[in-house]
N, C-alpha and C positions, 0 to 999 in steps of 0.2 A: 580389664576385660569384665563385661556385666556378667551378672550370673544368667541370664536370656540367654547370649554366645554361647557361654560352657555348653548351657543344655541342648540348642542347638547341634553343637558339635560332635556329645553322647549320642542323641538321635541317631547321626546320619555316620559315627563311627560303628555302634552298633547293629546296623542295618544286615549286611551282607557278610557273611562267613568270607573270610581274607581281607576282609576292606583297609584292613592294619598294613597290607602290605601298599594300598595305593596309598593311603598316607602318610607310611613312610617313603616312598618315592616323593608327594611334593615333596617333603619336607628336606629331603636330600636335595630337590632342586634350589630350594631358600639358602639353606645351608653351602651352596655349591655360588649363588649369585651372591649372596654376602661373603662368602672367604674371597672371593674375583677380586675384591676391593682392596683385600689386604697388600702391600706390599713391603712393609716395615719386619725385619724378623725381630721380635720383640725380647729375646734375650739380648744382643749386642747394638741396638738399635739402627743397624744398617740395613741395606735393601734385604729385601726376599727373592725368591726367586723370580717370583710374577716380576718385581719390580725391577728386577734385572733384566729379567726379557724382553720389556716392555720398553728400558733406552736400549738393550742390544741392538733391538729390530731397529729401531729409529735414527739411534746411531750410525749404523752401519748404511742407513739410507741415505742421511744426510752427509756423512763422507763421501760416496759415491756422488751426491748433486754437487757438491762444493770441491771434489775434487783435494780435498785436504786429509791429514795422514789421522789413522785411526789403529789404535793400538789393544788389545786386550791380555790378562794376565790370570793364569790359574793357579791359586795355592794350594798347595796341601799339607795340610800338617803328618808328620813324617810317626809312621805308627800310632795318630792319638787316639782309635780305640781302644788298643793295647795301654795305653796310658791310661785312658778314660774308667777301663776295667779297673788299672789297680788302685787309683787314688780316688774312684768314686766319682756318680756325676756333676757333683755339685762342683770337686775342686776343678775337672773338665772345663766344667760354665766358666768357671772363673779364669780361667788359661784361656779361652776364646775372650772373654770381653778385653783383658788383660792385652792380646792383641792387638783387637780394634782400638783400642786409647792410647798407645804407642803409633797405632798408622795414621791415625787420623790428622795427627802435624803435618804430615809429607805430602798429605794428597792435593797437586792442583784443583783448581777452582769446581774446574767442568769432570772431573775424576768421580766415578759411582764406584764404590765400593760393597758389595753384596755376600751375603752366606747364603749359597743355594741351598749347601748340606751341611751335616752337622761337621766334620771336620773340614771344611773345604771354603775355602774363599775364590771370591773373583773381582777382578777390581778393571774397568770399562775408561780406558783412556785417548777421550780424542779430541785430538789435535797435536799427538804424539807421535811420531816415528817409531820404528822397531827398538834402535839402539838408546835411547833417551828411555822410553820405557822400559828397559832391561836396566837400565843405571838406576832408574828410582825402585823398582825392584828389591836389587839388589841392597839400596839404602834401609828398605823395609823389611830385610831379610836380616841386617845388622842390629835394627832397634830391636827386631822382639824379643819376647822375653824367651830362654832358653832351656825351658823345662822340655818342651818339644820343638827338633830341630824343622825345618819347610824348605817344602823345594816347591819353585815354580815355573813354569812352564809360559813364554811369553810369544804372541804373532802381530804383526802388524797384519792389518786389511790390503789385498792385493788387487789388483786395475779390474781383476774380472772376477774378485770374492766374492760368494755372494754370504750369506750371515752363519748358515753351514756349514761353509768351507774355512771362514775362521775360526770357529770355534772348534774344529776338527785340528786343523792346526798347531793352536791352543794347548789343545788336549794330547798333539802329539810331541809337542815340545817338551809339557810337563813327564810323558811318560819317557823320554829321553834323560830328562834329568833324575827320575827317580830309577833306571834303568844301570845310572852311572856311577849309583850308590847313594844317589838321597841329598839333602841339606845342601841343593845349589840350584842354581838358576839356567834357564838354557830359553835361546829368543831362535826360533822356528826358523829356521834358512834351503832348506830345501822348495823346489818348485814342483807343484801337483800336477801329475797327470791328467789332468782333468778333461773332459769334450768341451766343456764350457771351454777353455784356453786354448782350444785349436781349434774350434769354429772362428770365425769375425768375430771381433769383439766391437767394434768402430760401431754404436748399437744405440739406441735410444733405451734409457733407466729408469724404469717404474721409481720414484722415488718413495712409495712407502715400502714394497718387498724389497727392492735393490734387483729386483728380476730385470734382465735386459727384455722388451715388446719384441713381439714376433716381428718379424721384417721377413718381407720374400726370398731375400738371402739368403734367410737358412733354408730352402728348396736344395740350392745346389752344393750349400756347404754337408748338408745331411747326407746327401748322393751320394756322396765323395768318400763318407766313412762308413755307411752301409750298404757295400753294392747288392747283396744279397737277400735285400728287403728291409723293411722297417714298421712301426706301427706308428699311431700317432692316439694317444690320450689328450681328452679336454675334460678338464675335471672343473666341478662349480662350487664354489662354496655357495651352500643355498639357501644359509642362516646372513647370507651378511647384508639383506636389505633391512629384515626386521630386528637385526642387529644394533643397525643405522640408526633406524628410526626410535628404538627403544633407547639407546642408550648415547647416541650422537657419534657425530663422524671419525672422533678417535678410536673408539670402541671398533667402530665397524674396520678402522685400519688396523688392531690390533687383530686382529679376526683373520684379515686377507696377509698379515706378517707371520703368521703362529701358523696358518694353513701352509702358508710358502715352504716355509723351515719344514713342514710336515712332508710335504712334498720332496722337498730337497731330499730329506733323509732316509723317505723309502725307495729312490731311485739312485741313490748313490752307490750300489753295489753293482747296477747296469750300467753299459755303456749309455747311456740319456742325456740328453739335456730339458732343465724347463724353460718355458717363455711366457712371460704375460699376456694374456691378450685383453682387451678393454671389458669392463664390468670384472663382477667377480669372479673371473674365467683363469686358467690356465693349461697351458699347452706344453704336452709334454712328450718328443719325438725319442723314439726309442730303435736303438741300432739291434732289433732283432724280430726276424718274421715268423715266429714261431707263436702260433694263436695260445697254445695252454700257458706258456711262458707269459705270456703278455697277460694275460685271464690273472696269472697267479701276483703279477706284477698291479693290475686293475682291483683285483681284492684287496691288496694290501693296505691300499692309499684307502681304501671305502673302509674296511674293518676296524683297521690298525688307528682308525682318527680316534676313535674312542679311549685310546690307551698311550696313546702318544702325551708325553711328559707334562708338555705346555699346553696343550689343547689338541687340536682345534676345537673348543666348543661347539661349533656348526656342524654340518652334516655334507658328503663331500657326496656327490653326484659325478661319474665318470660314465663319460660315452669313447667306444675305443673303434679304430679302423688299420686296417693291414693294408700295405701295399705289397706286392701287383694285385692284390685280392680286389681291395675296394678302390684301386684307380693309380695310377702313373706318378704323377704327377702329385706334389706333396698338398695344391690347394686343393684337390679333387679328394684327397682323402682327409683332407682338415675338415672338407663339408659331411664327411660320411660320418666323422667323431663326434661332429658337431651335431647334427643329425639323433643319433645313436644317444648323448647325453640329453637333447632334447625330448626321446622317447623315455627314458629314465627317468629323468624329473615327471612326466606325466603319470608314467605308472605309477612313480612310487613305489620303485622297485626294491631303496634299499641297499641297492651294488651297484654295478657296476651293467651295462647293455652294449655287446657288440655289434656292430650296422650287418643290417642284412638288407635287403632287394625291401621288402614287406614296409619297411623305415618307409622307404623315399614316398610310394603309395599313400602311406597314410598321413606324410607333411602333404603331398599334393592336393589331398583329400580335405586336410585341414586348413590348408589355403584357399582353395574352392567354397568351402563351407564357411568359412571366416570371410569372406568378402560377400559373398551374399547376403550375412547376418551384418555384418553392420550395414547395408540397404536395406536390410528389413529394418531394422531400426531406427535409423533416419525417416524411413519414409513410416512407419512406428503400425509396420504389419504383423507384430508380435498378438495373436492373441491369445484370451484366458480363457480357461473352464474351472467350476468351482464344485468344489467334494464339499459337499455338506458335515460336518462333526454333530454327532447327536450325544444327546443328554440319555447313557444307558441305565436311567433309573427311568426318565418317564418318556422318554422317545421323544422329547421337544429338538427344535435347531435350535445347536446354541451358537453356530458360526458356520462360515464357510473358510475353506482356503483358498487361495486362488493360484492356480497352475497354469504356468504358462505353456504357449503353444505354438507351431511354428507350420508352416505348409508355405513351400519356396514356388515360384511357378515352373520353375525348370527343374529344381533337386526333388522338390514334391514334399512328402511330411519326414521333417524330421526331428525325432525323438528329443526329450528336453533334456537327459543325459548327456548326450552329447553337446545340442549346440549350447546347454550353461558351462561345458568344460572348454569349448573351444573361444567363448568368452572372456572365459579366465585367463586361457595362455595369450590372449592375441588380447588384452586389456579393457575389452567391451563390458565389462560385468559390472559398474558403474550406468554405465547408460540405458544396458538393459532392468538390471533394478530400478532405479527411476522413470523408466517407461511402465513396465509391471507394475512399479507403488504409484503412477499417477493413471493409470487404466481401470485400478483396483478402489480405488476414490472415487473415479469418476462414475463405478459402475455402480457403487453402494449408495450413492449421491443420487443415481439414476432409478435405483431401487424404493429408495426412501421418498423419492419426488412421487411412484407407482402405487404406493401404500405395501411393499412386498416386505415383511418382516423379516428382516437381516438383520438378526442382532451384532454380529462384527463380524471383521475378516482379517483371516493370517497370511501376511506377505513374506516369502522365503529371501531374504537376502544373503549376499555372497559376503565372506568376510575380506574381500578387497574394498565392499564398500564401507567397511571399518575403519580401514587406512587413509589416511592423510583430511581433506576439508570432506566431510559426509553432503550428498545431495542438498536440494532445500527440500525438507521434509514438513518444517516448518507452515512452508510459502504453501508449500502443496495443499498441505488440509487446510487451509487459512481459504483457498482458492473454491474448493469444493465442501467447505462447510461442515468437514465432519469431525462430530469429538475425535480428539487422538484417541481416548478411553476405547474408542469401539475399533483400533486400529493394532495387529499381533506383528511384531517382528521376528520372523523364525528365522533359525540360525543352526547351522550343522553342528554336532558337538567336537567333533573330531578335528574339524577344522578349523573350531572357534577357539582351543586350547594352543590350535599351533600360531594363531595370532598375536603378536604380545601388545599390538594396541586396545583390542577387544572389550574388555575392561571398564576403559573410559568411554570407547564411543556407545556402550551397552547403557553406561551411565547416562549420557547425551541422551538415546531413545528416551529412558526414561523420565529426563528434565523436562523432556517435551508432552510426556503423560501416555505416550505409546506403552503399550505392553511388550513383554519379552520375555519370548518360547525357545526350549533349548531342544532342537531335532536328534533324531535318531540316537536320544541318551540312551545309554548305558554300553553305546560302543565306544567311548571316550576310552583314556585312559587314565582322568586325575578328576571321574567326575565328583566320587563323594565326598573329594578333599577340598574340592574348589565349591560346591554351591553355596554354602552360605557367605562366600565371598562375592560370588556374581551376580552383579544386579538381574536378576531373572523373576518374571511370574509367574511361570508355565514349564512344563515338563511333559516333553512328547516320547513314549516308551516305541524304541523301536522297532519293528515287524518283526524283526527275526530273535525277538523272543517270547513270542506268540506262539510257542509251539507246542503246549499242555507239557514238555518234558518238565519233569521232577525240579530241576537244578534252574533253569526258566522259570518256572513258575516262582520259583523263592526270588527270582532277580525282580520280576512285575509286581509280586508282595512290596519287596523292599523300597523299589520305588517308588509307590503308592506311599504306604508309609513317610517316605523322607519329604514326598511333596506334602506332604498333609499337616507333618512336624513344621514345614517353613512355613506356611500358608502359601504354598504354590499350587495353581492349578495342574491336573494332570491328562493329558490325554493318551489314549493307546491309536497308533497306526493302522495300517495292514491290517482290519477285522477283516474275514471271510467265511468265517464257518461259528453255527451258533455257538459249540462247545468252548470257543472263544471267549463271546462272550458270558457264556455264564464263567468263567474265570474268572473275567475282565472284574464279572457285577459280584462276585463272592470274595473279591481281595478291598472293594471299594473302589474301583476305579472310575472317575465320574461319568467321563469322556471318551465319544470312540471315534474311529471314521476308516472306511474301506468297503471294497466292494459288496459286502455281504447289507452294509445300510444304506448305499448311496455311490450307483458310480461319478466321476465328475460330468458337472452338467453342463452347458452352456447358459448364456444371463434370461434368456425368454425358459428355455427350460426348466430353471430352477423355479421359476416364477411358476409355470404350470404344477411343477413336482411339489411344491407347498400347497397349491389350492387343491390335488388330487390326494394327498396320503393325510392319512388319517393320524389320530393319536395312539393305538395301540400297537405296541410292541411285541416281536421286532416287528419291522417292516419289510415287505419285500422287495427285494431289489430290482430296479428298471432295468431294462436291456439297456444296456452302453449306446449312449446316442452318436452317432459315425461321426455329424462336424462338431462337436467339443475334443472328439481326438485328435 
């Protein structure tokens, strides 16, 4: 690493009072995506736990598609803390390896052998039966060595286990055998009470969870054991597309396997069942009509992912519905969960959201508004108004941004909050950016043909158009003539940290010679640890710390600063009031824009607004022109 880097990274760790604490968060995240990979436990050189979980899941899925016998086995070493305390850890270490090289003859081909914990083995056998894996067992209970005695606990997978339920099993075998005095072996024979085994089982098998698909079925199997009501959970895991994509499709099934189990095991104490449903969905019908109950049962699956063993690394999104509440009939209230998780991922609520009457409203709303906006767009009645950014040293333009703009002939104007978010959930937010960056060419192209001095303009893009092939960006300025140099790509910060292709396609802008602005910085949450990683030229401070407060004003310092240390440009938002800028101009902030210099204009407007305003600063601001809103 150059000594340029280090310095950089002094700068911008020194910047802001705590910043130590956001970079130790990335740095727990690196730490956290580099251990992921681990799977080897590097004392005995058998699996780790990841790595055991990672053929559990798989295992137990591809039993269920092939329909062939799968076996699993827990050891335990029979008091080796107590052992471990008195001969020390070192001769412990060596009682563990000392085991592993005695088992490692016995074990068939397809046999995983893992140390989850430090006195505790488990060894993954399939294509084995119950009784066949208690015999090899047992075999490996004879070889080892006998400073400390092992009991273990063995289950086969059953016609409707699902990865949970064996290793619960498992786990109750072995506590059977150490129950019964220790130093023996016991293979799981009792049958679980389970819902899952007295529903239908006759079912179609997600074959990565081993979760049986929702089937209409369960409507009248569910009746049957809760006449008294029910609720019904659709929980999303909402990390598993950019999961996908970042890391490839095993990844992302590892993700929808680790969530399953996660699921599984905070509903195992209710009467429940879960069930797949297609994408990263699942459904989860609950024999109880009691809304706090279900609320507390709904927290748990949202909270509890954080802290659960094996992951879920992803973020679990739950929308929930009660019957007779939200509807009779079990499809009526799958739509209302369904519904309900929908509004949650929108918010970004973070929990969990129970359906109310307000839900259905505002899907109707955003179905109405969603189908008008993609005709506006086809027919490409999207228009722009453009906020001037001035130079708050000598009141020069030093750009414009361009804002898009919407006026429906039946819905009438509406707001760019909304329809860029209704874009996003219904997937227009691609066509709309490329309508906007090619409106936004055409009109600087249209400006430069006038003789109107526009030195560039900043286009807001969505980070969906991050993901997967980017527009032709290229084709576009190539079409309308104009340097990329005079062309800004702004980018939301908050939304651009939760992308994890961002990165590259940033880099892409940049290959192309566009610039690139990072919006609404300092509401991030990993900003001062990531800039000098991200290909960026610009820094937009955002409005709401604009506020003269004490603790504000040190954050607009700091920023100024840290763009100055990179050679990034800086702008500030939301100017309104002059006290503002003289802030803005005594911290060095170069760059402004807001309605106190300029509200946005329309393209003949600005044109006028340039040949009317003088060079002396400030300026005073026009009355808000009614069709550029």
């Amino acid at each position: 690493m150059d000594t340029q880097h280090w310095y950089r990274m002094a700068v911008i760790g020194g910047l802001v009072l705590g910043s130590w604490v956001v970079v130790a968060v990335a740095a727990a995240k690196i730490v956290r995506r580099r251990d992921a990979g681990a799977e080897i436990d590097s004392l005995t050189g058998v699996a780790d736990v990841r790595g055991l979980l990672r053929h559990f899941y798989l295992a137990v899925a591809a039993a269920h598609r092939a329909g062939g016998p799968l076996s699993v086995a827990i050891f335990d070493l029979d008091r080796f803390r107590a052992f471990n305390a008195v001969v020390g850890r070192e001769q412990g270490d060596e009682v563990l390896r000392e085991y592993v090289e005695a088992w490692r003859p016995l074990l068939p081909p397809k046999a995983l052998l893992a140390r989850p914990s430090r006195g505790d083995f488990a060894l993954l056998l399939p294509g084995l039966p119950g009784p066949e894996a208690l015999a090899l067992v047992e075999r490996m209970r004879a070889v080892a060595p006998r400073q400390v005695s092992v009991s273990a606990g063995v289950a086969e997978l059953g016609r409707v286990d699902r990865a949970h339920h064996l290793r619960r099993k498992a786990e109750q075998a072995l506590a059977d055998a150490k129950g019964s005095g220790r130093d023996q072996a016991v293979l799981y024979s009792r049958e679980g009470n389970l819902l899952d085994a007295e529903l239908d089982d006759d079912r179609a098998v997600d074959p990565v969870t081993g979760l049986a698909f929702y089937d209409p079925d369960d409507d009248r199997s569910l009746q049957r054991f809760a006449p008294d009501g029910w609720a019904v959970l659709v929980v999303e895991v909402d990390d598993y597309l950019a999961t996908t994509r970042a890391d490839g499709a095993e990844a992302g099934d590892m993700l929808m396997v680790e969530s399953a189990d996660h699921v599984l095991s905070v509903i195992s104490p209710y009467r429940a069942v879960a069930r797949r449903l297609r994408g990263p969905h699942f459904l989860v019908l609950v024999a109880e009509p009691d809304e706090e109950a279900v609320r507390a049962l709904a927290d748990r699956l949202v909270h509890s992912a954080a802290r659960h063993a094996a992951g879920p690394p992803g973020t679990l999104v739950v929308g929930a519905a009660l019957s007779p509440r939200d509807g009779i009939q079990l499809q009526a209230v799958m739509r209302a969960a369904m519904t309900a998780a929908s509004y949650a991922k929108r918010q970004r609520l973070g929990g969990a959201a129970f359906f109310h009457d307000r839900m259905t409203d505002e899907a109707r709303d955003r179905l109405t508004v969603g189908r008008a906006l993609r005709i506006a767009i086809d027919r490409r009645e999207i228009a722009l108004a453009f906020q001037p950014q001035i130079d708050l040293l000598d009141g020069s333009l030093v750009g414009v941004e361009a804002l898009a703009r919407w006026r429906d002939p039946v819905l009438g104007a509406i707001g760019p909050e909304k329809f860029v978010r209704i874009a996003e959930e219904i997937g227009l937010s691609k066509q709309l950016d490329r309508l906007v960056f090619e409106r936004s060419l055409a009109q600087l192209r249209a400006w430069d043909d006038a003789g109107v001095p526009v030195p560039r303009i900043s286009i807001n893009i969505s980070p969906e158009s991050l993901t997967g092939s980017p527009f032709d960006v290229a084709d576009l300025l190539d079409a309308h003539g104009i340097a990329p140099q005079r062309v800004t790509v702004e980018l939301i910060e908050s939304r651009l940290l939760d992308e994890v292709e961002s990165p590259a396609a940033l880099r892409h802008f940049r290959d192309l010679g566009l610039r690139v602005s990072l919006d609404n910085f300092g509401t991030g949450y990993s900003s001062f640890s990531q800039l000098a990683s991200l290909p960026l030229d610009e820094l937009k401070i955002d409005r709401s710390f604009l506020t003269l407060d004490p603790e504000h004003t040190a954050v607009v310092e700091a920023i100024v600063r840290a763009g100055t240390a990179l050679g990034l440009g800086v702008v500030a938002e939301g100017i309104e009031t002059q006290p503002q800028i003289d802030l803005l101009r005594s911290v060095g902030c170069p760059c402004g824009q807001g309605f106190l210099l300029a509200y946005p204009l329309g393209a003949a407007e600005l044109a006028g607004w340039l040949g009317a305003t003088v060079v002396p600063f400030p300026r005073t601001p026009l009355e808000e022109p009614t069709p550029a809103r």
